[in-house]
C-alpha positions as CSV (number, residue, x, y, z in Angstrom):
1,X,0.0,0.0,0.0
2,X,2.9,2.2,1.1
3,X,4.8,1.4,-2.8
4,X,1.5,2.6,-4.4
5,X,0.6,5.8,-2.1
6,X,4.9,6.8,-3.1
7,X,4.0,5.8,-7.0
8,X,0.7,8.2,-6.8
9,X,2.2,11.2,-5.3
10,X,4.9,10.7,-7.5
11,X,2.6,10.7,-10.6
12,X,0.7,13.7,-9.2
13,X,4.1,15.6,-8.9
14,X,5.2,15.1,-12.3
15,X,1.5,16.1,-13.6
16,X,2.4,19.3,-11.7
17,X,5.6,19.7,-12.6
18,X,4.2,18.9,-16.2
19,X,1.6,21.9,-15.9
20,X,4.6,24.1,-14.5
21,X,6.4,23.5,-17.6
22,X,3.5,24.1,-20.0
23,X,3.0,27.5,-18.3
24,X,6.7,28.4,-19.1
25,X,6.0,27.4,-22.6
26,X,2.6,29.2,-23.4
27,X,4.2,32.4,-21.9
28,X,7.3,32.1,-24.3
29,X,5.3,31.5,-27.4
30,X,2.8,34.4,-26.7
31,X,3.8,36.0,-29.4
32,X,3.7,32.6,-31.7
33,X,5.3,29.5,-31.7
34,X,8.6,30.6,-33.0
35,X,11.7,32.1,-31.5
36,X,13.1,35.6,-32.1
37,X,16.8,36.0,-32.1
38,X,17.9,39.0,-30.4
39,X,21.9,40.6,-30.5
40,X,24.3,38.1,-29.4
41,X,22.3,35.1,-30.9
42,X,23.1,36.0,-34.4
43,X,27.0,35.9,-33.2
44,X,27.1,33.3,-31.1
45,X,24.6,30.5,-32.3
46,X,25.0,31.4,-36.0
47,X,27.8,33.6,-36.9
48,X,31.0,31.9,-35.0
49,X,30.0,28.1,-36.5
50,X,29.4,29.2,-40.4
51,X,32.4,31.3,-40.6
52,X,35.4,29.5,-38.2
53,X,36.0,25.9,-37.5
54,X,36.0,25.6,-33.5
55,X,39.5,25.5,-33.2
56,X,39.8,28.8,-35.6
57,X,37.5,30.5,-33.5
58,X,39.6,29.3,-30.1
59,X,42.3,31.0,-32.1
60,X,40.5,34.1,-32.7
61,X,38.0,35.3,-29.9
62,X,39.9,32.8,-26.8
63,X,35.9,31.1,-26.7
64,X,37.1,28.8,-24.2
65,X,38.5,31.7,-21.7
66,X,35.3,32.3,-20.1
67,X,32.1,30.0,-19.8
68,X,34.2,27.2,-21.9
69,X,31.1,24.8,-21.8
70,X,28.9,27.1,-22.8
71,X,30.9,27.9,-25.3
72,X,31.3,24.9,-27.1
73,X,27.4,24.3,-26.7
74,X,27.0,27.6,-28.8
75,X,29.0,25.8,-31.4
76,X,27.7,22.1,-31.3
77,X,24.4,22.3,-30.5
78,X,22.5,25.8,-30.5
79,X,24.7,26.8,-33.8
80,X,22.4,23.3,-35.8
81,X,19.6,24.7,-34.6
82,X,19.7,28.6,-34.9
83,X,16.8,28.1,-37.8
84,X,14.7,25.9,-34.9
85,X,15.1,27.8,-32.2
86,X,12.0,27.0,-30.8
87,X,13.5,24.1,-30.0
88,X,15.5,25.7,-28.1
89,X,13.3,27.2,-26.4
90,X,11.4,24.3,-25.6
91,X,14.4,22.4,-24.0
92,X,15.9,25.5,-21.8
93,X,12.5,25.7,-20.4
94,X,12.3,21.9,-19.9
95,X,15.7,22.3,-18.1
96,X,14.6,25.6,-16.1
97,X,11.8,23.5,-14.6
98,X,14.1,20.5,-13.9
99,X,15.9,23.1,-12.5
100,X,13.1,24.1,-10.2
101,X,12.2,20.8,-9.2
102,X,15.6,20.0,-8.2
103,X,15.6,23.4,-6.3
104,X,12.5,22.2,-4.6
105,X,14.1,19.0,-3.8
106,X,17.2,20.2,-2.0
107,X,15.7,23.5,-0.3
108,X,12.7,20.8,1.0
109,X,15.0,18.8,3.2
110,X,14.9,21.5,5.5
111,X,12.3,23.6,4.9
112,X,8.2,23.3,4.1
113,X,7.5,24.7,0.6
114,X,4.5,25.4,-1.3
115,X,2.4,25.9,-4.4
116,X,4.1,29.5,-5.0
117,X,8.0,28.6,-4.7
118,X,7.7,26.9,-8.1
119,X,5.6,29.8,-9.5
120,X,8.0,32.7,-8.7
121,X,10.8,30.0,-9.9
122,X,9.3,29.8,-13.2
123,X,7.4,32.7,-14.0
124,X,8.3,35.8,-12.3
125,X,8.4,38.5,-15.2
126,X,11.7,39.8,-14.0
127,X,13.4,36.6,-15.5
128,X,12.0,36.4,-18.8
129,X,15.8,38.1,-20.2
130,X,17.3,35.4,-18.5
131,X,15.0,32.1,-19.5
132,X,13.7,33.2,-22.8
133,X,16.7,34.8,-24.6
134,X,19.2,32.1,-26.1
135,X,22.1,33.5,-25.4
136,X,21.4,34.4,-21.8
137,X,19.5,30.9,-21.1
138,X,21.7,28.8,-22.4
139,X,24.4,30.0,-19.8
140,X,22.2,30.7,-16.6
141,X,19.9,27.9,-16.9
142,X,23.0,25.5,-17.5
143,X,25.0,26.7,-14.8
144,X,21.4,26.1,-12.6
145,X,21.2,22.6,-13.9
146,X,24.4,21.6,-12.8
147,X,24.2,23.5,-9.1
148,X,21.5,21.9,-8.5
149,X,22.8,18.4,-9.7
150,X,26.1,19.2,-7.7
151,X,23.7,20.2,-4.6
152,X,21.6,16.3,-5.0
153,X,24.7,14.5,-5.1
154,X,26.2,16.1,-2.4
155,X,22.9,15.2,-0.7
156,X,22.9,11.5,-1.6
157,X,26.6,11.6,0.1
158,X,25.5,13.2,3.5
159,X,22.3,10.6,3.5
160,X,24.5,7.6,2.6
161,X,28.0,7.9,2.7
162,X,28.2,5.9,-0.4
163,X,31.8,6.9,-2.0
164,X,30.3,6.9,-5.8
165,X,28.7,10.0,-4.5
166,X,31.6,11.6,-2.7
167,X,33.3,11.1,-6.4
168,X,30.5,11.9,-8.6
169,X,30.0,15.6,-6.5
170,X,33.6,16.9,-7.2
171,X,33.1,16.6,-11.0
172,X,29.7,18.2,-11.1
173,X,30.6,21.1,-8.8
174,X,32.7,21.8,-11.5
175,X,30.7,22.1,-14.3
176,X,28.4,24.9,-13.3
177,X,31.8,27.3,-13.4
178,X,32.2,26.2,-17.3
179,X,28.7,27.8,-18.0
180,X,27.5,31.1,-15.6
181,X,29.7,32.2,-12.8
182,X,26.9,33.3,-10.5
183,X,25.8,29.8,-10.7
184,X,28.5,28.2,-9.7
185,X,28.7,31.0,-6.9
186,X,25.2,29.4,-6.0
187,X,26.2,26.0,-6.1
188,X,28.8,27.0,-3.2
189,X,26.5,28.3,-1.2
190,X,24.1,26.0,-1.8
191,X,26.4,22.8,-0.8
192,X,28.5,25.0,2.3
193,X,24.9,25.9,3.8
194,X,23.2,22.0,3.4
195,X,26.6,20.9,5.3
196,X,25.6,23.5,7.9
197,X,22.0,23.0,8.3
198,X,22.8,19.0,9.0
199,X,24.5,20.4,11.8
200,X,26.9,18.3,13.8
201,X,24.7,15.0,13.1
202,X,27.0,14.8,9.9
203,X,29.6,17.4,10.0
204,X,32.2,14.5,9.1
205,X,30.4,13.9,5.2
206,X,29.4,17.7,5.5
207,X,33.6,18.8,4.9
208,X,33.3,17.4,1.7
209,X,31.5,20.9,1.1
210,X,34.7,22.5,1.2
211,X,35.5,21.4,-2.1
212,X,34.2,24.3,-3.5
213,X,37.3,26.5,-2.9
214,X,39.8,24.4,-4.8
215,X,36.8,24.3,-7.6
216,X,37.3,27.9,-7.9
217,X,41.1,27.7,-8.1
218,X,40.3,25.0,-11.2
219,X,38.0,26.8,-13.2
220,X,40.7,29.9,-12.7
221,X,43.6,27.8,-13.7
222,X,42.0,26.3,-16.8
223,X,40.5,28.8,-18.3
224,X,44.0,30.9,-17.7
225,X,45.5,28.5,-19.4
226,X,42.9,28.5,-22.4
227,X,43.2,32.2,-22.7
228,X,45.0,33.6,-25.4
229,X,44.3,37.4,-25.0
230,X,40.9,37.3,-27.6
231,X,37.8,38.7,-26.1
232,X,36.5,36.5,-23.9
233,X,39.6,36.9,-21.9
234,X,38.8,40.1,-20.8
235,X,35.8,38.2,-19.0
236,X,37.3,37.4,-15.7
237,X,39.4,40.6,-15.2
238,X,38.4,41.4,-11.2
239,X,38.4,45.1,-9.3
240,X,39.1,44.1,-5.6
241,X,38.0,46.2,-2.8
242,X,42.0,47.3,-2.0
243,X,41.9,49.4,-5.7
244,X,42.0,52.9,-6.1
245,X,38.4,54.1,-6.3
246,X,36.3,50.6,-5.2
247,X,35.0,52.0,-2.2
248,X,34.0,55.4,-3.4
249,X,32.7,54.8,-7.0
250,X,33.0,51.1,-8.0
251,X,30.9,49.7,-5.3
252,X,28.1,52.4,-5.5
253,X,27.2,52.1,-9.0
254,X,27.4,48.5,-8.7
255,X,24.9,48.3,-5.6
256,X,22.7,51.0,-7.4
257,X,22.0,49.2,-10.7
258,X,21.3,45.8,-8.6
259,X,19.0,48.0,-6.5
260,X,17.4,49.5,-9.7
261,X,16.8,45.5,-11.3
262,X,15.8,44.4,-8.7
263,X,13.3,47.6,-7.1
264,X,11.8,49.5,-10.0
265,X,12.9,46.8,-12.6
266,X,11.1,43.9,-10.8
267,X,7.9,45.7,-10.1
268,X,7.5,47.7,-14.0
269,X,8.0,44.0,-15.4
270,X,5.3,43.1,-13.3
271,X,2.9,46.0,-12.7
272,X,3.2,47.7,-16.2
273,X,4.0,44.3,-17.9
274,X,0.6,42.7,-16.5
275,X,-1.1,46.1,-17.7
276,X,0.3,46.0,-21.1
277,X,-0.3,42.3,-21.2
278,X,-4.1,43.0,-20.4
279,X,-4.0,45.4,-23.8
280,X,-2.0,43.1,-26.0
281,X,-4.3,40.4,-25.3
282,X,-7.7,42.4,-25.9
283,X,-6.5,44.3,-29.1
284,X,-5.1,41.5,-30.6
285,X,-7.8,38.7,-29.7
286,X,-5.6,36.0,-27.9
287,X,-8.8,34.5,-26.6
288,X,-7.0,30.8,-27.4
289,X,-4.3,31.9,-25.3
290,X,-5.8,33.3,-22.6
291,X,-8.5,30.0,-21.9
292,X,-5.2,27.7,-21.9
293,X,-3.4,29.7,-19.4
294,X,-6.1,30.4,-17.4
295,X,-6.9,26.3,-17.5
296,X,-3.3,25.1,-16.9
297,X,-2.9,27.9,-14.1
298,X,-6.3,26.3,-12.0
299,X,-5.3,23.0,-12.6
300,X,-2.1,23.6,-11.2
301,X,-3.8,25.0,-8.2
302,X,-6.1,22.3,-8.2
303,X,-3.0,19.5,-8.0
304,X,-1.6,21.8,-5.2
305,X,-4.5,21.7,-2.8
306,X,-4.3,17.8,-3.7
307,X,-0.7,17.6,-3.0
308,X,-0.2,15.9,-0.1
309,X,2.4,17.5,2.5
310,X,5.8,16.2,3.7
311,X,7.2,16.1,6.7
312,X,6.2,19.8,8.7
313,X,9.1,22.0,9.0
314,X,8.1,25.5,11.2
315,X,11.4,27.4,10.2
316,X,10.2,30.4,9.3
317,X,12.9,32.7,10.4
318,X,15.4,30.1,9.5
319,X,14.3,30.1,5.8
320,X,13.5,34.1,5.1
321,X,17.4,34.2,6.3
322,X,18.3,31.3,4.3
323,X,16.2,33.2,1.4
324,X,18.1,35.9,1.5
325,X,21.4,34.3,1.5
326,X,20.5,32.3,-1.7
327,X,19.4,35.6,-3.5
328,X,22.5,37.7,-2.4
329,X,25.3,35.3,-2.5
330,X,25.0,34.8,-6.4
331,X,25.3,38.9,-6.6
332,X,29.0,39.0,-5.0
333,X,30.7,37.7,-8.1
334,X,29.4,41.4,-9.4
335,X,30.9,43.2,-6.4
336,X,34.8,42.2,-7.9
337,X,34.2,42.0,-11.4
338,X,36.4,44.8,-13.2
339,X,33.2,45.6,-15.6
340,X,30.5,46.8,-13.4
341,X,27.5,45.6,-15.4
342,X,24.3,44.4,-13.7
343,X,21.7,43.4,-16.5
344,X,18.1,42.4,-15.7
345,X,19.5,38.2,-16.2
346,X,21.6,38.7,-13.6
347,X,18.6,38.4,-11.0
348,X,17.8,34.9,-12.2
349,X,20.1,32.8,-10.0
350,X,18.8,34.9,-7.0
351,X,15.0,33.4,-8.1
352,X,15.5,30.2,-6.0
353,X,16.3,32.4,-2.7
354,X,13.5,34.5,-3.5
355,X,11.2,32.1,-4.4
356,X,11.7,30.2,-1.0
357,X,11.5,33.7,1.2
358,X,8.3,34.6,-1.0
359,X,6.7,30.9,-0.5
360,X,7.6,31.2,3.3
361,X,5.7,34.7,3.7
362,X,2.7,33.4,2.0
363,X,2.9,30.2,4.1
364,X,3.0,32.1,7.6
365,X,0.3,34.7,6.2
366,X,-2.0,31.9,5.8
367,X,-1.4,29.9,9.5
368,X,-3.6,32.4,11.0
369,X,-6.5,33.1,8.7
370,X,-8.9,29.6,7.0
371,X,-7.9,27.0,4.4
372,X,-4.3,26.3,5.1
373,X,-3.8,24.5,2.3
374,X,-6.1,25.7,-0.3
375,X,-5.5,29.5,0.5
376,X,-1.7,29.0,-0.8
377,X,-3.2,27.0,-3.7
378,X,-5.4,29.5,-4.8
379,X,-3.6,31.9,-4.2
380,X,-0.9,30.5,-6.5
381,X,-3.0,29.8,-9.0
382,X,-4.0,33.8,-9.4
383,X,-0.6,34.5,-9.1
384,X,0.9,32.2,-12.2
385,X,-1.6,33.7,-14.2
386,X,-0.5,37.4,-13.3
387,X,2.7,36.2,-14.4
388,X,1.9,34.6,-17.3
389,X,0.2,38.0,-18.3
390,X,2.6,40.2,-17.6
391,X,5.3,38.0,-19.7
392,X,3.3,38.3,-22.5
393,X,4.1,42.1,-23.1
394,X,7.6,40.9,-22.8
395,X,7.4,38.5,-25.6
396,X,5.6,40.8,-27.6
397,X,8.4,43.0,-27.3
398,X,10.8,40.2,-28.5
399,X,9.4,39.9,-30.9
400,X,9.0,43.5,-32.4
401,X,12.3,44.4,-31.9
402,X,13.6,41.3,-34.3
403,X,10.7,42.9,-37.0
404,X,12.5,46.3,-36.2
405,X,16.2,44.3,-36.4
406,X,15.5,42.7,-39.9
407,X,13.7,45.7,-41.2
408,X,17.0,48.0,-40.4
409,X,19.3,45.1,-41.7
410,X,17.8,44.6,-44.8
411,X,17.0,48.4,-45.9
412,X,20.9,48.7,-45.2
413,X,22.1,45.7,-47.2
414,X,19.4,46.5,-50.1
415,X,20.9,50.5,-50.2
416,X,24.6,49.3,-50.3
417,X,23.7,46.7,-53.1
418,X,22.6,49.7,-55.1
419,X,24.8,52.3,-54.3
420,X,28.0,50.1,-54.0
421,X,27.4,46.8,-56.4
422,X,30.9,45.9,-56.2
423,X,33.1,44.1,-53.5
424,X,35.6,46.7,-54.7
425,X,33.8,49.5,-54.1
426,X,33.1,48.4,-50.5
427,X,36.5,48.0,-49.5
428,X,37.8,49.7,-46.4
429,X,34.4,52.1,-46.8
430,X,32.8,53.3,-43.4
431,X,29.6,54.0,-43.7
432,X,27.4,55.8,-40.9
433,X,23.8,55.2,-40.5
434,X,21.8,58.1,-38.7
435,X,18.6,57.5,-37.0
436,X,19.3,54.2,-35.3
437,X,17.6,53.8,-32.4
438,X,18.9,51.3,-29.7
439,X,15.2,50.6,-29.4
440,X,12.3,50.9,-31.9
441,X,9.9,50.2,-29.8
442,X,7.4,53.0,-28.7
443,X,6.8,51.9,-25.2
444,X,8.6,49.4,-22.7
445,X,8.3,47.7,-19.6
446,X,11.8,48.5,-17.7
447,X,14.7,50.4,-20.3
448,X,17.6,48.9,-18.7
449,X,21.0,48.7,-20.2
450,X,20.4,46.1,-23.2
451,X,17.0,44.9,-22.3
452,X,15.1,44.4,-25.2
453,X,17.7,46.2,-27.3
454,X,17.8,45.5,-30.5
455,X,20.9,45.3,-33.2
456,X,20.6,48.5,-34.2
457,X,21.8,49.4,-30.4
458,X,26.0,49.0,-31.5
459,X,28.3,48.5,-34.5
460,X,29.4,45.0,-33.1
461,X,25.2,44.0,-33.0
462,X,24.2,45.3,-36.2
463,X,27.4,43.9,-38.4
464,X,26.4,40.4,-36.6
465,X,23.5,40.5,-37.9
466,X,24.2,41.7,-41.6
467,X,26.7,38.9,-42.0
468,X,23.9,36.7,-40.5
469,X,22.0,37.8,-43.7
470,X,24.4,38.1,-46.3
471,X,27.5,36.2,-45.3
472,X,29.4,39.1,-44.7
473,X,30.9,38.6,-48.2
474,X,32.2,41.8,-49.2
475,X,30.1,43.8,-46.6
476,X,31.7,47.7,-45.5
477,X,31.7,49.3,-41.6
478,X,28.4,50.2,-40.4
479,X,27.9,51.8,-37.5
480,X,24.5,52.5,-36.1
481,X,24.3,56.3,-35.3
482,X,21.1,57.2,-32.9
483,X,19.7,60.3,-32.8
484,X,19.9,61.3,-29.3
485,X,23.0,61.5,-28.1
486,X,24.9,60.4,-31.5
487,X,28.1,60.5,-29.2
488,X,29.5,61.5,-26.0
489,X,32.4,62.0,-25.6
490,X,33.9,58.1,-24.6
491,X,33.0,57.5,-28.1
492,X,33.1,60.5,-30.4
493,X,36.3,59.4,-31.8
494,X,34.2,56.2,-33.5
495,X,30.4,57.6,-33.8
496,X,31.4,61.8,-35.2
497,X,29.6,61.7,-37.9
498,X,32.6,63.9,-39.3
499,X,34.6,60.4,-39.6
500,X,32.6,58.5,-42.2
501,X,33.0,57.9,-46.1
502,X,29.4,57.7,-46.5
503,X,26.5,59.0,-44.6
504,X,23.0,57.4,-44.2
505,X,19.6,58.3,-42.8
506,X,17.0,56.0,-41.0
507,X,13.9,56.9,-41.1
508,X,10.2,55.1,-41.3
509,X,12.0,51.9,-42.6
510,X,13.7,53.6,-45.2
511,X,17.7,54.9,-45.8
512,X,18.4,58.1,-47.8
513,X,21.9,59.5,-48.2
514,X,22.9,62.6,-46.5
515,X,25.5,65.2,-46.2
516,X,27.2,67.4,-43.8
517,X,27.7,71.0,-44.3
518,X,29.9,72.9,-41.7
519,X,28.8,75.9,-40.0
520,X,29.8,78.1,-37.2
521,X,28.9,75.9,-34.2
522,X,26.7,73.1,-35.7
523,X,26.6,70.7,-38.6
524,X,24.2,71.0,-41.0
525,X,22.7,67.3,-42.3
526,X,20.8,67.9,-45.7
527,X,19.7,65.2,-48.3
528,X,22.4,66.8,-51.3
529,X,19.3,68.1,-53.1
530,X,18.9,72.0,-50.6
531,X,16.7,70.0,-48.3
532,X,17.8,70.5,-44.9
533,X,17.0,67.4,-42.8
534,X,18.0,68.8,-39.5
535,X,21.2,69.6,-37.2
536,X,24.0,68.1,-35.8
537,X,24.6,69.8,-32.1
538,X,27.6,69.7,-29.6
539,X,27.7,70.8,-26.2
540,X,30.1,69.6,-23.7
541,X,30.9,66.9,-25.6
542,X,28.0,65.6,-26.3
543,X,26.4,65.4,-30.0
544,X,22.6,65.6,-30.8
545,X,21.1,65.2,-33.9
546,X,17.7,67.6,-33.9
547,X,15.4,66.7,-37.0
548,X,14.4,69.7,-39.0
């Protein structure tokens, strides 16, 4: 009776986990079932394997400096399927939820979780950069994967003391290093604080957590030794706290933009995004998609009231701190990196932190008022679908900034065909496009850094896509030239319009060559037939182009 009661809740939890994973999915293909490729993609999973063998590309970029695994899964499998992405899609989501369930798995050995851990896990609008686009997914979701792998086996060893798992552990805690860094910062954490939380009824197996450190020295040692000065060698370059300037400029800015992803970011992906989702879906009739994710979100409240508990844990202080510690500890890495960058995918690995403190809250919310168990389900239920919603204006967006990529791309590649029909003619030519906007798009949920940029945001973007397109056979310098500022003055060496052979201007979907004329404190931009298109402006470095 026992076997079968274990084989039932095991079938109910892979029906759930099933439903879990079918959310993910309709919230990625809101905007159809296809995938949209967005900057880096067009390098990385398409450019790198048509134009180098692997070991050419080694040679060129150093590939295998930084995130080596991921690396080589760029080029041998997410390269083959770059005109499938879907696929993609389908199985980064299906490994984000294994992810999840793992994450459940370890985290409920010591604390009680409910219906909303997975939820915020999964669906938290926030963490659509990092789980939808390729080139994030395919590093953070990886890296995840094998935390939480390294995190079960280390597991299995304090439960058994079997030495195939004190061996298998070693080699996986590796592996999340060759994909995210913040991952494999998580996997430390993850394995030091299980070997704490067992206390001193295993503290003997529990030092086999303190592999971690030489892990680090490792992942240092062989990707140093892979380096070979290309750009991904640059990746790892650190700013400790004893340099000039850490304490009064470096570490601000850092804390400020993870403060900004996490504060305004995380609630205008939410509050905005579920507003702008509500439009998307009345204007443009997704009636089909709205009765499937309103099904699938009640039935997986429905399995959650039916899930049967586990063993009780009444921690509640214990996990909010233990929450918190998951979500910060995978931020440090940014607090030494020499490039202080925080996107909006760098949140993703603090999900499973914040996903346990959020599940926690909800669960001592609901001890004092009625239905325990199917006031967290319900409330769970609401709260995927809110998601869901709100990720659908993120989609959307997706997917009209890859319309507005490919409508830039091909307008350029169609005017240099006419204008320059020969390879020769191309040669060494720099060619400035005006009027490229970082983003096309006329409203967003959260502007942040590269969030829903598209190509037309840098040179380095928009020439991976043209040689996407064409091949790059024979194809000139073009460097996207927005409006507002066109420069400042870190880059006015490379973006003054002053510097180009030829001049172009963007404008409703269409190029038209222009031409400078020099006058007393501004440049004059007209189309070469007395029409005066507007200005070219500097002041205090800065130049602005204001249309006529």
């Amino acid at each position: 009776m026992r076997a079968c009661d274990s084989l039932s809740r095991q079938r109910r939890e892979f029906v759930r986990y099933g439903v879990l994973l079918a959310l993910v999915m309709v919230r990625n293909c809101a905007a159809g079932l296809a995938y949209w490729p967005q900057l880096d993609d067009y390098i990385q999973c398409h450019n790198y394997a048509a134009g180098f063998t692997f070991s050419q590309l080694q040679a060129v970029v150093g590939v295998l400096a930084s995130r080596p695994l991921a690396g080589m899964a760029d080029y041998y499998l997410w390269s083959p399927l770059f005109d499938r992405m879907i696929l993609g899609v389908a199985l980064m989501s299906l490994l984000y939820v294994a992810d999840i369930w793992m994450g459940e798995k370890l985290l409920g050995r010591y604390f009680s979780l409910g219906p909303v851990f997975p939820v915020v896990m999964a669906l938290f609008p926030l963490g659509v950069e990092g789980t939808y686009w390729i080139s994030a997914s395919t590093r953070i979701i990886c890296g995840l994967f094998f935390a939480c792998l390294a995190g079960l086996a280390f597991g299995a060893w304090l439960d058994t003391g079997k030495p195939g798992w004190a061996l298998a552990f070693p080699g996986l805690m590796l592996l999340p290093f060759g994909f995210y860094e913040q991952s494999a910062v998580l996997a430390m954490t993850l394995v030091l604080g299980m070997a704490l939380l067992e206390g001193r009824r295993r503290w003997k197996r529990g030092l086999l957590a303190f592999w971690s450190f030489p892990a680090v020295g490792i992942y240092f040692a062989v990707t140093g030794a892979l380096s070979n000065g290309g750009v991904y060698g640059s990746r790892g370059q650190l700013f400790l706290p004893n340099a000039p300037g850490y304490w009064s400029d470096f570490l601000p800015n850092i804390l400020g933009q993870i403060r900004q992803v996490f504060g305004p970011g995380g609630w205008a992906t939410l509050s905005r995004g579920f507003l702008r989702g509500l439009v998307l879906i009345a204007r443009e009739r997704m009636a089909l998609w709205t009765v499937l994710a309103a099904a699938l979100c009640l039935l997986y409240g429905w399995l959650a009231v039916r899930r049967e508990k586990g063993e009780e844990h009444h921690r509640t202080a214990l996990a909010l701190l233990t929450g918190l510690l998951l979500a910060a500890a995978p931020l440090s890495i940014f607090l030494i990196l020499a490039n202080p960058w925080f996107s909006c995918r760098g949140a993703v690995t603090s999900f499973l932190g914040l996903a346990l403190a959020a599940d926690t809250l909800v669960s001592l919310l609901w001890r004092s008022l009625p239905g325990k168990k199917a006031g967290p389900a319900a409330f769970s239920a609401v709260l995927a679908l809110t998601f869901c919603v709100a990720g659908t204006s993120e989609i959307r967006d997706y997917r009209d900034t890859w319309e507005a990529d490919q409508q830039a791309a091909r307008a350029v590649l169609a005017v240099l065909d006419r204008d320059f029909p020969t390879a020769e003619g191309r040669k060494d030519l720099r060619v400035g496009v005006l009027g490229m906007e970082a983003s096309f798009l006329p409203e967003q949920n959260f502007r942040w850094h590269e969030h829903i940029h598209g190509c037309t945001e840098s040179s380095w973007a928009f020439t991976g896509l043209l040689v996407c397109l064409n091949g790059g056979e024979g194809l000139p310098s073009v460097t996207p030239l927005p409006t507002d500022p066109i420069y400042r003055q870190w880059n006015a060496a490379v973006n003054d319009p002053r510097g180009f052979d030829v001049l172009y201007y963007y404008r409703d979907g269409a190029l038209c060559r222009i031409y400078l004329e020099e006058e007393t404190e501004e440049l004059r931009v007209t189309d070469g037939q007395g029409q005066t298109l507007g200005i070219i402006r500097e002041e205090q470095g800065v130049g602005r182009f204001l249309p006529a």
